[in-house]
Biotite code that builds the C-alpha atoms (Angstrom):
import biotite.structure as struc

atoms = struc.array([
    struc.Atom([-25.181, 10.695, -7.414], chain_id="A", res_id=1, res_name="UNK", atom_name="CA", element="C"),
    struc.Atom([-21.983, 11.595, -5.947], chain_id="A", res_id=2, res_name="UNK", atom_name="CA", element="C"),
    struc.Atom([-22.845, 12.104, -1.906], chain_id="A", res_id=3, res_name="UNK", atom_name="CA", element="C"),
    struc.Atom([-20.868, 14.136, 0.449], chain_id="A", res_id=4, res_name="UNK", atom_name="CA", element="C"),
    struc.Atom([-19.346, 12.425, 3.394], chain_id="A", res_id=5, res_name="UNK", atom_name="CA", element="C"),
    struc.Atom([-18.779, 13.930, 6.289], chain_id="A", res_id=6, res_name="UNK", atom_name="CA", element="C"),
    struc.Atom([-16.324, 13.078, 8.934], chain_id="A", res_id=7, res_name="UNK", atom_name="CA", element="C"),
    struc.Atom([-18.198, 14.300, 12.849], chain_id="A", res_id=8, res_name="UNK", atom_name="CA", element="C"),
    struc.Atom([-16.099, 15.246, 15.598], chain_id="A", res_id=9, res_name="UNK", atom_name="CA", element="C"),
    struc.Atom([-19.167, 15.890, 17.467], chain_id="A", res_id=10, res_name="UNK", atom_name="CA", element="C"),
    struc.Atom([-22.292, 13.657, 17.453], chain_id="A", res_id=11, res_name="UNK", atom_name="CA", element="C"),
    struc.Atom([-25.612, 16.160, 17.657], chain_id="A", res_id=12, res_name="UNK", atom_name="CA", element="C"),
    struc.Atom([-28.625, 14.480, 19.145], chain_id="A", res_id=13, res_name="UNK", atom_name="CA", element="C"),
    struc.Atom([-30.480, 14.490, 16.088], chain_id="A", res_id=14, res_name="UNK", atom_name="CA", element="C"),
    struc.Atom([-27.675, 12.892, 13.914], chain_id="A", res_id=15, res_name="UNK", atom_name="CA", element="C"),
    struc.Atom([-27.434, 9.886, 17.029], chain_id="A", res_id=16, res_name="UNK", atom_name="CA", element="C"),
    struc.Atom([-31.308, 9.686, 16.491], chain_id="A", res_id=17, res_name="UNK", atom_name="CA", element="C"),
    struc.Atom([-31.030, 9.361, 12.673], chain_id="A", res_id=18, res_name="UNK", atom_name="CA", element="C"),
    struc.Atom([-28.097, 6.547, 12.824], chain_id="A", res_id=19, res_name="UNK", atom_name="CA", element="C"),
    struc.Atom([-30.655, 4.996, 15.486], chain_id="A", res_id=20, res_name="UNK", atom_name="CA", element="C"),
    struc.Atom([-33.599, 4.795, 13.484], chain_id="A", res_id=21, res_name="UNK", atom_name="CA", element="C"),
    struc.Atom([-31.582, 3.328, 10.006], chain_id="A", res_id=22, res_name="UNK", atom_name="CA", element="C"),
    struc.Atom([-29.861, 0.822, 12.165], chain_id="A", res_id=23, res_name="UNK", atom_name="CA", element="C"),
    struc.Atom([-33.506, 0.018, 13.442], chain_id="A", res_id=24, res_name="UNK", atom_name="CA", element="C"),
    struc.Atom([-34.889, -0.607, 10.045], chain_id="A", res_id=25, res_name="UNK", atom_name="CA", element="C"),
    struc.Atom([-32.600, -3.959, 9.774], chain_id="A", res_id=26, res_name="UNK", atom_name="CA", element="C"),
    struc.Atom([-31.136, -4.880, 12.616], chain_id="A", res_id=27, res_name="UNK", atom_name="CA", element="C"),
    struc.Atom([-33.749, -3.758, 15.553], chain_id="A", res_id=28, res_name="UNK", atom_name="CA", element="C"),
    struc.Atom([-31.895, -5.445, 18.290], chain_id="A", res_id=29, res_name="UNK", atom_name="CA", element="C"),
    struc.Atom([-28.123, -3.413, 17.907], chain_id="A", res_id=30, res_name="UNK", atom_name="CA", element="C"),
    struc.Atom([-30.044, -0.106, 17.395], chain_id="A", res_id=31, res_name="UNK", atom_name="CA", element="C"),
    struc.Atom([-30.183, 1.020, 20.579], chain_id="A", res_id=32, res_name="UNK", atom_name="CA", element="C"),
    struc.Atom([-26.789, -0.155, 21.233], chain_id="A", res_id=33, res_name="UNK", atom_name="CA", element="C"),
    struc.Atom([-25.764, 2.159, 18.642], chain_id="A", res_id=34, res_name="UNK", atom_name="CA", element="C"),
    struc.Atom([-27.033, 5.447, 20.513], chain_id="A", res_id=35, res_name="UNK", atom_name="CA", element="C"),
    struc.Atom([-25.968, 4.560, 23.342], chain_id="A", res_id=36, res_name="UNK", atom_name="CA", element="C"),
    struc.Atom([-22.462, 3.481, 22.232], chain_id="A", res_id=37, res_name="UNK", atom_name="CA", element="C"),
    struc.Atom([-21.795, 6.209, 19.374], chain_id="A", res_id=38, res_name="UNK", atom_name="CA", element="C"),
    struc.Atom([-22.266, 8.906, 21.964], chain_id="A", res_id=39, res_name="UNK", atom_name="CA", element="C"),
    struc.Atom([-20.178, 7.265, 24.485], chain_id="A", res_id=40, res_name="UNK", atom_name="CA", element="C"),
    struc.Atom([-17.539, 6.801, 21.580], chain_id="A", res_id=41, res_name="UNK", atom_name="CA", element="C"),
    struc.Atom([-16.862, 10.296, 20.815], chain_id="A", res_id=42, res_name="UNK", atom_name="CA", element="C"),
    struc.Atom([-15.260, 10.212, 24.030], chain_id="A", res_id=43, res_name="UNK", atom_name="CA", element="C"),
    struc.Atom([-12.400, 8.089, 22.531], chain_id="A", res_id=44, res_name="UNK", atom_name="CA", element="C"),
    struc.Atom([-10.171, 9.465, 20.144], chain_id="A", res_id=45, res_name="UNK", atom_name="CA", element="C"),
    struc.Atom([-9.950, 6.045, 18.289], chain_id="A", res_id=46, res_name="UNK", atom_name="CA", element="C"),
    struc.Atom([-13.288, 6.285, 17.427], chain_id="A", res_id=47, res_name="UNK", atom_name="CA", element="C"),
    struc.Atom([-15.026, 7.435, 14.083], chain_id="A", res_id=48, res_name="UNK", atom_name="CA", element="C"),
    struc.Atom([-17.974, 8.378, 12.751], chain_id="A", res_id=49, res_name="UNK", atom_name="CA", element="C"),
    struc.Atom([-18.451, 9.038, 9.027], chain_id="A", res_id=50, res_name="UNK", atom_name="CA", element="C"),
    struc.Atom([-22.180, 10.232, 7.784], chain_id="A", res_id=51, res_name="UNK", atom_name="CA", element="C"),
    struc.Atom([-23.522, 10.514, 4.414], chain_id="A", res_id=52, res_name="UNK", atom_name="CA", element="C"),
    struc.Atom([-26.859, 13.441, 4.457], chain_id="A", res_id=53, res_name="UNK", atom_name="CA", element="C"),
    struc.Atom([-28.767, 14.468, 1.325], chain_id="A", res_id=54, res_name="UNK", atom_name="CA", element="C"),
    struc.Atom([-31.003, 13.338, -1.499], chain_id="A", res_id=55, res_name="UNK", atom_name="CA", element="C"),
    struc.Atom([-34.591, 14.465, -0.928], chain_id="A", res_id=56, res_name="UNK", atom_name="CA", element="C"),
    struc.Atom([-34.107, 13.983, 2.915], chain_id="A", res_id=57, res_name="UNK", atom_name="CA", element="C"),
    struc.Atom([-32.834, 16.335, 5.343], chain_id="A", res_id=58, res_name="UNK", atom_name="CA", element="C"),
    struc.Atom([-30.785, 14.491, 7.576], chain_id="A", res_id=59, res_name="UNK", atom_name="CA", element="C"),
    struc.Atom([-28.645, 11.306, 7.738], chain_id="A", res_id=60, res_name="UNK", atom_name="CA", element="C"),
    struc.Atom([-29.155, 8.748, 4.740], chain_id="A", res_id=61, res_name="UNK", atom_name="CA", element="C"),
    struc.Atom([-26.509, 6.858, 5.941], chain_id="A", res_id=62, res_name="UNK", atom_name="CA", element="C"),
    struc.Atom([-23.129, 6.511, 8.456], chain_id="A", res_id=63, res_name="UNK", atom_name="CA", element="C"),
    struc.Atom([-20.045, 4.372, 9.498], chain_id="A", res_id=64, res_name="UNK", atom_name="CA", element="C"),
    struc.Atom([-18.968, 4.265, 13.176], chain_id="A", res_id=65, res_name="UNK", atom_name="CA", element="C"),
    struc.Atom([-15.390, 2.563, 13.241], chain_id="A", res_id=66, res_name="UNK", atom_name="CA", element="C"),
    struc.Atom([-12.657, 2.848, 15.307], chain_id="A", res_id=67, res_name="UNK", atom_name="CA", element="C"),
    struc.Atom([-8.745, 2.742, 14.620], chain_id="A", res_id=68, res_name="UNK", atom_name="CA", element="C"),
    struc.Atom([-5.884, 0.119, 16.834], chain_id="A", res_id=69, res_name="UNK", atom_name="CA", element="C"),
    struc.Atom([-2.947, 1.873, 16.271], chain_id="A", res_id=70, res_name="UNK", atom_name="CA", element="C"),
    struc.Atom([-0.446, -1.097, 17.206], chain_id="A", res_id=71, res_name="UNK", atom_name="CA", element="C"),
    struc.Atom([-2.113, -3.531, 14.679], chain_id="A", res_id=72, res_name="UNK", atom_name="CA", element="C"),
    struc.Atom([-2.436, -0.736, 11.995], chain_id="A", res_id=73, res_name="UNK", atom_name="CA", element="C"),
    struc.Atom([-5.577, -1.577, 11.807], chain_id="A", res_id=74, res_name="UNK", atom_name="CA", element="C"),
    struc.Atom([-8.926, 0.460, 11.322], chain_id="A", res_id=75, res_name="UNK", atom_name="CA", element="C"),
    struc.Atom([-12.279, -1.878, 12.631], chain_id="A", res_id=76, res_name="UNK", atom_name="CA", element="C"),
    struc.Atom([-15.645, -1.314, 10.799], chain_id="A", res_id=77, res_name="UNK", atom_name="CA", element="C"),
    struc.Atom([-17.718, -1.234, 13.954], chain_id="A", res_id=78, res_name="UNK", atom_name="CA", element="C"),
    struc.Atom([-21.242, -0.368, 12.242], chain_id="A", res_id=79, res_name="UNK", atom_name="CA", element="C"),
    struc.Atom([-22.080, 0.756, 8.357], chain_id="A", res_id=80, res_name="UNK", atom_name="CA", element="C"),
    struc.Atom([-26.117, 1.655, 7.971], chain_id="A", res_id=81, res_name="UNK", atom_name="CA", element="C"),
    struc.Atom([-27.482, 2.702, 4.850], chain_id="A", res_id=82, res_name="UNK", atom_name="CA", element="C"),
    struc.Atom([-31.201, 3.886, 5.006], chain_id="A", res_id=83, res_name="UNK", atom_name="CA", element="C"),
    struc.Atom([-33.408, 1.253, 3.232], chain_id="A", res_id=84, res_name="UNK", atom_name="CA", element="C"),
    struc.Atom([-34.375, 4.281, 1.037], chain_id="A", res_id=85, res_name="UNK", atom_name="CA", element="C"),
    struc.Atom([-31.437, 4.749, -0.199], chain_id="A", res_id=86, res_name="UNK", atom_name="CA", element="C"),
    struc.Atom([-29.609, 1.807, -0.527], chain_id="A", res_id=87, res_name="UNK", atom_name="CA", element="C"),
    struc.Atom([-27.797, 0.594, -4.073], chain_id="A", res_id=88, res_name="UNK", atom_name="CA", element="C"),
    struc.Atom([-27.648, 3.948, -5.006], chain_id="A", res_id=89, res_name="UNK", atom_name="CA", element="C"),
    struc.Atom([-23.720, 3.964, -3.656], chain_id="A", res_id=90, res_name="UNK", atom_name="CA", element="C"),
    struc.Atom([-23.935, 5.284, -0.121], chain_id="A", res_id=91, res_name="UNK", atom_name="CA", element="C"),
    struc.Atom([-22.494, 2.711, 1.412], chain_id="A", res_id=92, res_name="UNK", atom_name="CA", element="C"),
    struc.Atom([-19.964, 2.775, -1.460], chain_id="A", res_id=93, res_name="UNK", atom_name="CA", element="C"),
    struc.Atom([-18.892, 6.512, -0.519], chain_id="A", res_id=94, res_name="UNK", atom_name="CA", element="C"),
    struc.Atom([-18.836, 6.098, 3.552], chain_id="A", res_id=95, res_name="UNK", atom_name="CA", element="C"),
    struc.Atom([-16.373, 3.150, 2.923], chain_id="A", res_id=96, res_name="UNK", atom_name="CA", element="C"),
    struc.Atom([-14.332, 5.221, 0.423], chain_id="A", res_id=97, res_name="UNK", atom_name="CA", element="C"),
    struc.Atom([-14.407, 7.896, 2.800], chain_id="A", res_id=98, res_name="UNK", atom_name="CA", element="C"),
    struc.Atom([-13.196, 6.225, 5.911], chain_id="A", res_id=99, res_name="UNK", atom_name="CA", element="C"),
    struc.Atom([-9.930, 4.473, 3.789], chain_id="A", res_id=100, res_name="UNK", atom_name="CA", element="C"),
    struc.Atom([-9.138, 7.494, 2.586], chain_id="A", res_id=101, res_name="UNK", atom_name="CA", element="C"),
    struc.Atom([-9.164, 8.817, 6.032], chain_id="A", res_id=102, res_name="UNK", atom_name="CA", element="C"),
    struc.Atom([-7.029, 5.681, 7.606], chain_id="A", res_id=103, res_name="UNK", atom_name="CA", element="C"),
    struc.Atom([-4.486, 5.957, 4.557], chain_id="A", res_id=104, res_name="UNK", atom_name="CA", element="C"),
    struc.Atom([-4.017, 9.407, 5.305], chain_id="A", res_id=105, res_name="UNK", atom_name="CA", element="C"),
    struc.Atom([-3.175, 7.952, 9.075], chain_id="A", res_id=106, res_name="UNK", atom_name="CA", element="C"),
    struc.Atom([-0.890, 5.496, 8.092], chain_id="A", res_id=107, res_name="UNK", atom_name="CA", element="C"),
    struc.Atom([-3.103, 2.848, 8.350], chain_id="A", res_id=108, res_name="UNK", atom_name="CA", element="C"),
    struc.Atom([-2.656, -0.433, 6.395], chain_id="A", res_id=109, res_name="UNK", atom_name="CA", element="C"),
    struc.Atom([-5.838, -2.711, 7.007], chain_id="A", res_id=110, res_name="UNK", atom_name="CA", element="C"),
    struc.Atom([-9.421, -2.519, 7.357], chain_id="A", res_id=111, res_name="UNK", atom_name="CA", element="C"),
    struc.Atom([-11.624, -5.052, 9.232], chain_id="A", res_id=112, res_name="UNK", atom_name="CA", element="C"),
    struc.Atom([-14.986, -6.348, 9.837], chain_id="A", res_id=113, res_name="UNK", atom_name="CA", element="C"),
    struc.Atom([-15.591, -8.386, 12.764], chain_id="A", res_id=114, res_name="UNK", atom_name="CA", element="C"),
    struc.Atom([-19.250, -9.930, 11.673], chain_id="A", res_id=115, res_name="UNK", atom_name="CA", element="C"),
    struc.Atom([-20.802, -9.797, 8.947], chain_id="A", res_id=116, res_name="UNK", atom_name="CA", element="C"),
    struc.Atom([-24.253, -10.817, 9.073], chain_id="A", res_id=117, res_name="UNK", atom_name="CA", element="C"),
    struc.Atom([-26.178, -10.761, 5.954], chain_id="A", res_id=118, res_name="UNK", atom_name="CA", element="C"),
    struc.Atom([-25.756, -12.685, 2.838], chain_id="A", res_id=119, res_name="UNK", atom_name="CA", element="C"),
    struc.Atom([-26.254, -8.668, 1.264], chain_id="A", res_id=120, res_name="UNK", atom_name="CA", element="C"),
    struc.Atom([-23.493, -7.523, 3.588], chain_id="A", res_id=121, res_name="UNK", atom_name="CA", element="C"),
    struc.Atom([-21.034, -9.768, 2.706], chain_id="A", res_id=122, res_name="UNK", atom_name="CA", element="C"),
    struc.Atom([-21.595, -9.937, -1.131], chain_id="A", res_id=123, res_name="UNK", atom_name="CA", element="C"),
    struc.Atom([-21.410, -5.920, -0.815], chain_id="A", res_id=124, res_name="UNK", atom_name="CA", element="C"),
    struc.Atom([-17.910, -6.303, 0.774], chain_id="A", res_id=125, res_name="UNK", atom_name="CA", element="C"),
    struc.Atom([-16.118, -8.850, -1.398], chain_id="A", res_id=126, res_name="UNK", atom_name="CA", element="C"),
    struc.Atom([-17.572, -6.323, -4.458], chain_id="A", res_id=127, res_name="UNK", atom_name="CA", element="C"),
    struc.Atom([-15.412, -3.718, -2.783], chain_id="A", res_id=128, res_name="UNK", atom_name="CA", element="C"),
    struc.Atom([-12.439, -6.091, -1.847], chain_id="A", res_id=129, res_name="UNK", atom_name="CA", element="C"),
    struc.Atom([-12.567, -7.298, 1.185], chain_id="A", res_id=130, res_name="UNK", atom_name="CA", element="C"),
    struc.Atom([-11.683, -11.303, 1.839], chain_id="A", res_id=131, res_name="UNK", atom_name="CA", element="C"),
    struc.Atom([-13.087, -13.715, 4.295], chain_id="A", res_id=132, res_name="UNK", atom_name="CA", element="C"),
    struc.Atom([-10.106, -14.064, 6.886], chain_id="A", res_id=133, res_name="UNK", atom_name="CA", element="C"),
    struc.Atom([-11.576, -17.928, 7.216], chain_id="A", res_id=134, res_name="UNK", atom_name="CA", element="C"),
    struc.Atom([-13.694, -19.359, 4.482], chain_id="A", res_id=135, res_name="UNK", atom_name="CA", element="C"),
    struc.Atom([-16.487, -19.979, 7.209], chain_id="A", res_id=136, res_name="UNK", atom_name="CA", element="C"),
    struc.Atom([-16.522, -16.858, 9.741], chain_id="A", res_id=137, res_name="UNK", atom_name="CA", element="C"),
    struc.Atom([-17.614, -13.765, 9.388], chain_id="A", res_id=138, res_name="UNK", atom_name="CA", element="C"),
    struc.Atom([-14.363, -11.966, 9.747], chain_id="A", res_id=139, res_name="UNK", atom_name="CA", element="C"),
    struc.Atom([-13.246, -9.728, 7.171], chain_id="A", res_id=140, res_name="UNK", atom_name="CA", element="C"),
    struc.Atom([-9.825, -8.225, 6.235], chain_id="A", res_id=141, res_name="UNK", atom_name="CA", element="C"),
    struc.Atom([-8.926, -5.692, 3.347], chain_id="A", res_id=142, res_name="UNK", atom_name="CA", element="C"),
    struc.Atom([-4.928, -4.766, 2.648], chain_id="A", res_id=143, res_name="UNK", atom_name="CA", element="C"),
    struc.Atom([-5.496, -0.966, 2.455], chain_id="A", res_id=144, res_name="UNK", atom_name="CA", element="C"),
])
């Protein structure tokens, strides 16, 4: 299925509330972290947020919250949530398409991770070319 991404400049309360509740469903102890920083983010012009919405659900299936250091040319993958619902079914393939496309387009040349936490998560970023930056951490690096 080919999703629509969508790039926020504003984060409604209900779309905060959705990212809160998929975070939730794997990782219980950043999820209210995420509301509470995601909001406060928006603040900062560095800072992204990227959401996927459709399939039989109204509302977010998915989303990326990331944030861009100019001086390193360097875009950071701060959070990437796919609803348990919907995952394999290339969400989390499309938000990370999505935000390269959108640090290219800034002039940015690398993309990073900085932990990695699940033997899932790691496997589904080495499939879509990202590199350990040491063979035992959970740093990531991809040359945009």
């Amino acid at each position: 299925m080919p999703w629509v991404v969508n790039k926020l400049s504003v984060a409604p309360m209900g779309v905060l509330e959705d990212c809160c509740y998929i975070a939730a469903q794997s990782r219980y102890d950043v999820a209210e972290n995420i509301f509470s920083e995601l909001g406060s983010d928006f603040a900062l012009e560095s800072h992204l947020l990227f959401t996927v919405s459709g399939g039989s659900k109204s509302g977010v299936v998915g989303f990326l919250g990331g944030h861009i250091v100019k001086q390193e040319s360097c875009g950071y993958i701060d959070w990437l949530f796919v609803d348990k619902k919907w995952q394999r079914q290339g969400v989390g393939r499309a938000l990370i398409c999505a935000y390269e496309q959108y640090l290219k387009s800034n002039g940015i040349k690398n993309e990073k991770l900085m932990s990695v936490s699940t033997t899932n998560a790691i496997n589904f970023y080495i499939s879509g070319g990202f590199k350990r930056v040491l063979a035992d951490s959970n740093l990531m690096q991809k040359v945009l």
